[in-house]
C-alpha positions in Angstrom: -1.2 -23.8 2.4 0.6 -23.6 -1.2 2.5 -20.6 -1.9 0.6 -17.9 -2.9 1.3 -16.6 -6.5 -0.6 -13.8 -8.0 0.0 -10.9 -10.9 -0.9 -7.8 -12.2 -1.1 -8.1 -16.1 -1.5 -4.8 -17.6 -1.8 -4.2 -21.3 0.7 -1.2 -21.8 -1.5 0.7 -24.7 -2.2 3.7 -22.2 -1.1 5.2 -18.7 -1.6 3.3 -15.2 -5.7 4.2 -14.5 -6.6 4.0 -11.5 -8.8 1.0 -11.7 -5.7 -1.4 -12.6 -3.6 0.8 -9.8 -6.5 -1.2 -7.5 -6.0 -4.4 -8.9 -2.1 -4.3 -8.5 -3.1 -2.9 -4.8 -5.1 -6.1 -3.9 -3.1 -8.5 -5.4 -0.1 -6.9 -3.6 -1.3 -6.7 -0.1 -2.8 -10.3 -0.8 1.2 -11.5 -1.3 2.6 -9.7 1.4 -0.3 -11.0 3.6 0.3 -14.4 2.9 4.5 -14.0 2.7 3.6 -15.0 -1.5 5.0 -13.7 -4.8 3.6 -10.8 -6.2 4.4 -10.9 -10.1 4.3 -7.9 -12.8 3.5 -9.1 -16.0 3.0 -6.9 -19.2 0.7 -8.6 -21.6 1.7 -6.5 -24.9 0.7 -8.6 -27.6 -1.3 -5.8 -28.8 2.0 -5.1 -31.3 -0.1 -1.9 -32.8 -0.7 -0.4 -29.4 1.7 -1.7 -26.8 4.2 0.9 -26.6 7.6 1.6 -24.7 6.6 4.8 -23.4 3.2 2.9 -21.9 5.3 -0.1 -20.3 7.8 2.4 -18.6 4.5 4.6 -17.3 3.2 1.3 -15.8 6.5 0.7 -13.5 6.9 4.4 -12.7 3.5 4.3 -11.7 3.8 1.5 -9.5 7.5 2.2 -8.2 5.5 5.9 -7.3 3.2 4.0 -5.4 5.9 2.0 -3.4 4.0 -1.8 -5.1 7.2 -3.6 -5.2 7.1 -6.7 -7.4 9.3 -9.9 -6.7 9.5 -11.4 -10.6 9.0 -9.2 -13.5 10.1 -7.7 -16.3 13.3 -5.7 -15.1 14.1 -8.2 -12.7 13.4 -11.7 -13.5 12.4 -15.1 -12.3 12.0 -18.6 -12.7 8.9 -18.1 -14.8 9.7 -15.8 -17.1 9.8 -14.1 -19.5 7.4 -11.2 -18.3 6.6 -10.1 -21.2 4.3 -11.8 -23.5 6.3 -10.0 -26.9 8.8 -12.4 -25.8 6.6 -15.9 -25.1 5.9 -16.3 -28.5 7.9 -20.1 -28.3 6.0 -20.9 -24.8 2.4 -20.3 -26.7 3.6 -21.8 -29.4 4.2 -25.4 -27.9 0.5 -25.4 -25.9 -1.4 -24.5 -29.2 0.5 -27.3 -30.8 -0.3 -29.4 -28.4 -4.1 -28.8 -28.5 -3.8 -29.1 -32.1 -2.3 -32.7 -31.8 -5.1 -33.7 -29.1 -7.9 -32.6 -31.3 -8.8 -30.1 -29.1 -8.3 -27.0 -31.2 -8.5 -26.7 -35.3 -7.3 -24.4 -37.7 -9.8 -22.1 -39.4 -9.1 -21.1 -43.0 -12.3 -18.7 -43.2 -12.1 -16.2 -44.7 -13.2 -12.4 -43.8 -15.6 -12.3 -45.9 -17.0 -16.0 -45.8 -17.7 -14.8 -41.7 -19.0 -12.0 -43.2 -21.7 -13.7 -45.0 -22.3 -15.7 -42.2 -22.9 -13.2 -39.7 -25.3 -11.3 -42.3 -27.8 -14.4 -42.6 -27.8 -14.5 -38.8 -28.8 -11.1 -38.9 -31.1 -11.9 -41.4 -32.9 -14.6 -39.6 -32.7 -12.4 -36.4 -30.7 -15.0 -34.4 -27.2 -14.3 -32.5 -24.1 -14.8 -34.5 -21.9 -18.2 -33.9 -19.2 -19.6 -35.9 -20.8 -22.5 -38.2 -17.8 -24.5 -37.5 -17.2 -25.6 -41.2 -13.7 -26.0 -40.8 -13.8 -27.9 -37.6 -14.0 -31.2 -39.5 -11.5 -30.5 -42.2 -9.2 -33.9 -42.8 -5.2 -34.0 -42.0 -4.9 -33.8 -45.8 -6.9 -31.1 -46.6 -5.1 -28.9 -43.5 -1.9 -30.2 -45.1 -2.8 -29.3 -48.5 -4.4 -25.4 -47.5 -1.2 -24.5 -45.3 1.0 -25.5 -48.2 -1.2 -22.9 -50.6 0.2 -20.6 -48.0 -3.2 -20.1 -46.2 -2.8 -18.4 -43.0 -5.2 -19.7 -40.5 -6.5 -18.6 -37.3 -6.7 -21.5 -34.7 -10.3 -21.9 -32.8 -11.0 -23.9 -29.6 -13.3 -26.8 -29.6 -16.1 -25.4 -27.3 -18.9 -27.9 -26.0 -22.2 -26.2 -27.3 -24.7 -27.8 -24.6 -23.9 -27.9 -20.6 -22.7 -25.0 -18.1 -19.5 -23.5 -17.2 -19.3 -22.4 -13.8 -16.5 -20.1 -12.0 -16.0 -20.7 -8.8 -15.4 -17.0 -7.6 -14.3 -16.1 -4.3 -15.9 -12.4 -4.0 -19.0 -13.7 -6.0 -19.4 -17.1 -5.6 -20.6 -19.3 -8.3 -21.4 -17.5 -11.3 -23.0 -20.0 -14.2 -22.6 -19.6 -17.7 -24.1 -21.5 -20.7 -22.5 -23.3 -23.2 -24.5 -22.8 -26.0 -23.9 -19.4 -26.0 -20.3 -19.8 -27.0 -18.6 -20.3 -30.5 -15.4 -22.1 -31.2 -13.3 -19.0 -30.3 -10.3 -18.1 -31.9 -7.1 -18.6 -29.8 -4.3 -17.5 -32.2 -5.1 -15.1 -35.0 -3.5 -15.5 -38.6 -0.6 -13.6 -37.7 0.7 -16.3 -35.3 0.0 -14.5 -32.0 -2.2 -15.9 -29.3 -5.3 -14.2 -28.9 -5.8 -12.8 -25.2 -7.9 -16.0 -23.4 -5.2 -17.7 -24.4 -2.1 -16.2 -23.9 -3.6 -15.5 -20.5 -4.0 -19.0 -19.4 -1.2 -20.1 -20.8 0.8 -17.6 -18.3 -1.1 -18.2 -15.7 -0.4 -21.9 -15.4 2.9 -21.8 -16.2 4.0 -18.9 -13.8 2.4 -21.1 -11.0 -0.6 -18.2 -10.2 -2.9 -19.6 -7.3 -5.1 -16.1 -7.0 -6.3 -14.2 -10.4 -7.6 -10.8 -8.6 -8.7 -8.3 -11.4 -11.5 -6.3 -12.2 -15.1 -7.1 -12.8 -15.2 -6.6 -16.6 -13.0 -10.0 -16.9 -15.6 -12.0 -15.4 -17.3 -12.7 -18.8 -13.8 -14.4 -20.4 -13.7 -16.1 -17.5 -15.5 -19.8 -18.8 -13.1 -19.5 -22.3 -10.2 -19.4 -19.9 -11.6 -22.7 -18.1 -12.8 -24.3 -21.6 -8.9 -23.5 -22.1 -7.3 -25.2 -19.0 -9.7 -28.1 -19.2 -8.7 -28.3 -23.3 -4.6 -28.2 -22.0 -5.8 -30.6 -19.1 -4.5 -27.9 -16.5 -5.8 -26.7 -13.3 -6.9 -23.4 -12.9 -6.3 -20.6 -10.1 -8.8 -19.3 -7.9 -10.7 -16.4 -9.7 -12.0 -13.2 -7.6 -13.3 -10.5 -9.2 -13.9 -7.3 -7.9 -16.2 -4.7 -8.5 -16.1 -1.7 -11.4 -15.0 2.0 -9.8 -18.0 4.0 -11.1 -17.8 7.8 -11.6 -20.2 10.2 -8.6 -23.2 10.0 -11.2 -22.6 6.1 -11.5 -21.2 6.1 -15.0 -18.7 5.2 -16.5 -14.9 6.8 -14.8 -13.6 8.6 -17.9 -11.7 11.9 -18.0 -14.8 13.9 -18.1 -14.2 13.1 -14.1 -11.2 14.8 -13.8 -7.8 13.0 -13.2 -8.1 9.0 -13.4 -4.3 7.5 -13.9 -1.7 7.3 -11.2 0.4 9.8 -13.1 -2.2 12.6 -13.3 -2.6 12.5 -9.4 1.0 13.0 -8.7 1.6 15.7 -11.3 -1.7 17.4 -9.6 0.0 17.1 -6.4 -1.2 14.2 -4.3 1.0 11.3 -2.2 1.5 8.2 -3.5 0.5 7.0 0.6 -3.3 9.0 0.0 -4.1 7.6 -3.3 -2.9 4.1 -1.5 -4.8 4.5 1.0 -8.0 5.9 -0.8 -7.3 3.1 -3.4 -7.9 0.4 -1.0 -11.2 1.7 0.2 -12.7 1.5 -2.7 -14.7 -1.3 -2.8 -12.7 -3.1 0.5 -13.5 -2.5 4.1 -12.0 -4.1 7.1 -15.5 -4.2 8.7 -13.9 -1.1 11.1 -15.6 2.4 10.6 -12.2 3.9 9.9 -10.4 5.8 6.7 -7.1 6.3 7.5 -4.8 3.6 6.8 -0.7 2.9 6.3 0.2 -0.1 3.6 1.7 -1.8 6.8 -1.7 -1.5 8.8 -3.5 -2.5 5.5 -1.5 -5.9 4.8 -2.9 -7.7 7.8 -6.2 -6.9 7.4 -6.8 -7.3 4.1 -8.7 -9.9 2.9 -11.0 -10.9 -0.2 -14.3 -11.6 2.2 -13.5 -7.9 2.7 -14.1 -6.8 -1.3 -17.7 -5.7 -1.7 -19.9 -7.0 -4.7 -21.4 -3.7 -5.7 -19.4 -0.8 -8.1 -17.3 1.6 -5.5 -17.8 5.1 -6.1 -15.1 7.2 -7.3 -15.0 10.8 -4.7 -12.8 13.0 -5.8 -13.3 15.0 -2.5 -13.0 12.1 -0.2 -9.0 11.7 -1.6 -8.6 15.3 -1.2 -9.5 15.1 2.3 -7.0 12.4 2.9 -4.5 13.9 0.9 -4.5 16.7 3.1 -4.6 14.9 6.0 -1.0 13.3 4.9 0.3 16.4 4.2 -0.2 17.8 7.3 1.6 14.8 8.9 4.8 14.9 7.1 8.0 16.9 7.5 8.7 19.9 6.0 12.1 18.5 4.7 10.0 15.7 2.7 7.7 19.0 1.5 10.5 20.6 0.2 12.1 17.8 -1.6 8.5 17.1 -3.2 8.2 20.2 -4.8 11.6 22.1 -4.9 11.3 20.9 -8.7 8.4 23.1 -9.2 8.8 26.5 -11.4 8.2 29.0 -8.2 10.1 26.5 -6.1 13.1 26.9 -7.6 12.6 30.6 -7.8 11.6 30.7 -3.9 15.1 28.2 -3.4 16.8 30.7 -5.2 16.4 33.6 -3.0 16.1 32.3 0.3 17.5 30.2 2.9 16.4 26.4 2.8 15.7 26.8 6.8 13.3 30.0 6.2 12.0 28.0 3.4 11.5 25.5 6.0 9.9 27.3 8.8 7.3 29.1 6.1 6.3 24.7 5.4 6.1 24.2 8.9 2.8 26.7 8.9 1.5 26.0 5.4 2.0 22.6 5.1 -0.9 21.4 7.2 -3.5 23.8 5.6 -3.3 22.8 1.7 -5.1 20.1 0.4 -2.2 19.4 -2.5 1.2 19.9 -2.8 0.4 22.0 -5.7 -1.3 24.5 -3.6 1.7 24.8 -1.4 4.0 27.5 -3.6 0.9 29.8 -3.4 0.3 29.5 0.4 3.6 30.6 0.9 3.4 33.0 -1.4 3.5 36.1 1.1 6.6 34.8 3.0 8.7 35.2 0.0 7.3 38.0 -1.8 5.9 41.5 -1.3 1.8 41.7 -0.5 1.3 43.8 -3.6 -2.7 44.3 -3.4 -5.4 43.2 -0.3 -8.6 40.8 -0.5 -11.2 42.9 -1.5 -13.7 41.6 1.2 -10.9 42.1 3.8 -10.6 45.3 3.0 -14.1 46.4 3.3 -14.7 44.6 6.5 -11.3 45.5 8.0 -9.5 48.3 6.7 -12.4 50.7 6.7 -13.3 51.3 10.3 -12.7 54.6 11.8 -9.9 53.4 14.0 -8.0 51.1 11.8 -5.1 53.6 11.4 -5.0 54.0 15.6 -4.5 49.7 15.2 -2.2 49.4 13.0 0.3 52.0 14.4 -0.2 50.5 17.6 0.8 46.9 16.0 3.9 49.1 14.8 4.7 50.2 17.5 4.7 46.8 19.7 6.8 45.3 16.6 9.4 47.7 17.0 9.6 47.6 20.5 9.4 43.7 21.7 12.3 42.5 23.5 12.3 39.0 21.3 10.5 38.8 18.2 8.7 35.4 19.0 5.3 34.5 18.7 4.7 33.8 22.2 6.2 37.7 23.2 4.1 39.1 20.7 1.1 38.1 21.0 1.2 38.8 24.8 1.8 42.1 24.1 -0.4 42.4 21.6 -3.4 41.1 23.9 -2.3 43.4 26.9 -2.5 46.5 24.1 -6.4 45.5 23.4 -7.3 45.4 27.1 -5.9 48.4 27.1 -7.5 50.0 24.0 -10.7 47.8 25.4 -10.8 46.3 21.9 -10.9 42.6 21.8 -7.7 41.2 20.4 -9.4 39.9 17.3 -10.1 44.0 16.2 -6.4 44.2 16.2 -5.2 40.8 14.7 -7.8 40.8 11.9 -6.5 43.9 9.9 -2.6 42.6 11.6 -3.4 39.8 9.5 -4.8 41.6 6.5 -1.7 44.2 6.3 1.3 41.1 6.8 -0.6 39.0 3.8 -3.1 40.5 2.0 -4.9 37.5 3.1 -7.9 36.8 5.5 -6.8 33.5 6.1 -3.5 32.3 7.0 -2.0 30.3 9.5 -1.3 31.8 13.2 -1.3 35.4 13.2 1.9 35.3 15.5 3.3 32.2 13.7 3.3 34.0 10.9 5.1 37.3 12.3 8.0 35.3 13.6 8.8 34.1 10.2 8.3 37.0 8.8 10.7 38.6 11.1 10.2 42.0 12.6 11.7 44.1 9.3 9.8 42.8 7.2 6.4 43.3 9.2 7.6 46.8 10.0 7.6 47.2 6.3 4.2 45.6 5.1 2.4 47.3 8.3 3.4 50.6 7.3 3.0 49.9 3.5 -1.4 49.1 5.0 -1.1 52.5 6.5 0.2 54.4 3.7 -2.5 52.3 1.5 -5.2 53.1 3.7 -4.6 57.2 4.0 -4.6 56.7 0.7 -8.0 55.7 -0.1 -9.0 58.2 2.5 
């Protein structure tokens, strides 16, 4: 088998979506399976909307995501360069040489001559296509127009009768007529290559065997083949895989909430969930399974895996997964992936990295983002200044609430060793003895230490507290409650 060679080409006018964060996905797992090259590529001829800031966003983005590339850019290669700004020589030579073969022509229409044109197709009710009056032009009269200082586009001499057909590998063959194509422009008047071109002419000479990309390219597909077949070049194997739809099967757009790499990581997700929710989306291994590593991903993966039909963007479905890596990852890793956050630093600022530690160890697994995690830990590192409304009805206003809560008191003074283990022994011995069930004294416990009805371990969560400051926040409830009294 040839060396596999495949790319992600994005166009650096916006942020890293998620839809091209897939296609860099499955070309990258395709490399790694095969032991290939997996090339970044920025395709930023688009001079009035290809910006720095865009092109840096696309490598964070990936570097976030842990898609290492093996020519690119920043660091090289035998093919390169990586960006098409700087290829401008490379397109220059294979346009010329279509030019010379008869195989391409340049146009000296004008805007408004295609204007008129397209308005009598209108008229007659009958699709637009070039008329081709300049396809016939002589060598002299070329000559004599680029000498006025005409500026030409250059158009591709495209058979109007017979079928193009791409041989796709998630698809199979997918047949398009002839006749329905013009003679499209390849290089505009400004000198640049138009995108069919510049493609091709990247492809070939960076040696890609695999094109993996998205649906929507499907349709250029047979211009790029009228284009290797004009340049007498082979082309790659095309795959195309399906469009990521939004719940309601429209179109993803930010009316759907976060939907580039960078918006999930500053809303608090890992780069390994949105990986591994990324490649589920519109692949499966034939398994009934969600959870994957990259590493358990690589061998799997294959393109008789990607399904035909639009994948399904669920917000939820990432969330779950998100929080299912989150709750497998050390609290040291926690702490570095938020210590930058605004209450972080305030938190790191007042207390010891290892209590800071201990309170991740019992949060950690019971947030869905790391976003959430400054406010789960909220009543480790500051005072409970109010109680849940509901709690308080259901739990702080039974007749013997006070008796409970100085009896807690009274076991946190007096255990031998503050641990959760010691505690809660002794604090299930007191309920047999009161002939309460435990739950009528950990309940408003609970309620008292957090404000909270929901938190992790009751006993956990003493420990960490430590028995001064449960002392405190126990009698603080009591004082509240006489209060209300």
């Amino acid at each position: 088998m040839e060396e596999v060679r495949v790319r992600f080409a994005p166009s650096p006018t916006g942020s890293l979506h998620i839809g091209g964060a897939r296609t860099a996905l499955f070309n990258w797992l395709f490399a790694r399976k095969y032991n290939g090259i997996f090339v970044l590529r920025l395709e930023d001829t688009d001079l009035l909307r290809s910006t720095e800031e865009s092109s840096q966003g696309i490598v964070d983005g990936l570097q976030w995501l842990g898609l290492d590339w093996d020519e690119g850019p920043d660091k090289g290669g035998t093919f390169g360069p990586y960006r098409q700004s700087e290829r401008l020589p490379i397109y220059n030579k294979y346009l010329d040489k279509l030019i010379a073969d008869g195989k391409a022509y340049y146009c000296f229409c004008t805007s408004e001559e295609l204007q008129q044109e397209k308005e009598a197709a209108r008229n007659q009710k009958r699709d637009y296509k070039y008329s081709r009056r300049c396809r016939d032009l002589s060598a002299r009269e070329v000559e004599e127009r680029l000498q006025q200082g005409f500026r030409p586009v250059i158009r591709i001499k495209a058979p109007d009768s017979g079928t193009t057909v791409v041989h796709d590998l998630i698809r199979g063959d997918v047949e398009f007529h002839n006749a329905l194509l013009d003679d499209f422009i390849i290089a505009k008047s400004d000198g640049w290559p138009t995108y069919n071109f510049a493609v091709v002419v990247d492809d070939a000479s960076m040696k890609i065997t695999h094109v993996i990309r998205a649906e929507e390219h499907l349709s250029n597909t047979p211009k790029q083949l009228l284009i290797y077949e004009a340049l007498g070049l082979n082309p790659p194997k095309f795959a195309h895989a399906s469009m990521i739809l939004a719940p309601d099967r429209s179109k993803l757009s930010k009316r759907h909430g976060a939907t580039s790499v960078q918006e999930f990581r500053d809303e608090g997700y890992l780069p390994e969930a949105l990986l591994n929710y990324l490649a589920l989306l519109g692949w499966s291994s034939g398994e009934d399974r969600d959870l994957w590593t990259l590493n358990e991903l690589i061998p799997e993966f294959s393109l008789d895996g990607i399904s035909r039909s639009p994948a399904i963007y669920d917000i939820e479905k990432l969330t779950w997964m998100n929080g299912h890596y989150l709750g497998n990852i050390s609290s040291e890793r926690l702490l570095n992936l938020i210590k930058d956050q605004d209450q972080m630093q305030k938190y790191l600022s007042e207390y010891p990295r290892e209590y800071l530690l201990q309170v991740l160890d019992l949060v950690g697994s019971r947030v869905k983002t790391l976003n959430e995690i400054p406010a789960a830990m909220q009543y480790f590192c500051e005072d409970v200044e109010s109680y849940d409304t509901k709690g308080v009805a259901k739990h702080f206003t039974k007749a013997n609430v006070l008796d409970i809560l100085n009896t807690v008191i009274d076991i946190v003074e007096k255990a031998p060793q503050f641990e959760a283990s010691v505690i809660e022994d002794l604090l299930r011995q007191q309920a047999e003895v009161m002939q309460l069930k435990a739950a009528e004294l950990i309940h408003p416990t609970r309620l008292a230490l957090s404000g909270r009805t929901n938190t992790p371990g009751l006993f956990e969560v003493m420990e960490v507290l430590g028995r001064e400051k449960c002392l405190q926040r126990l009698k603080k409830a009591v004082a509240y409650i006489e209060s209300q009294e």
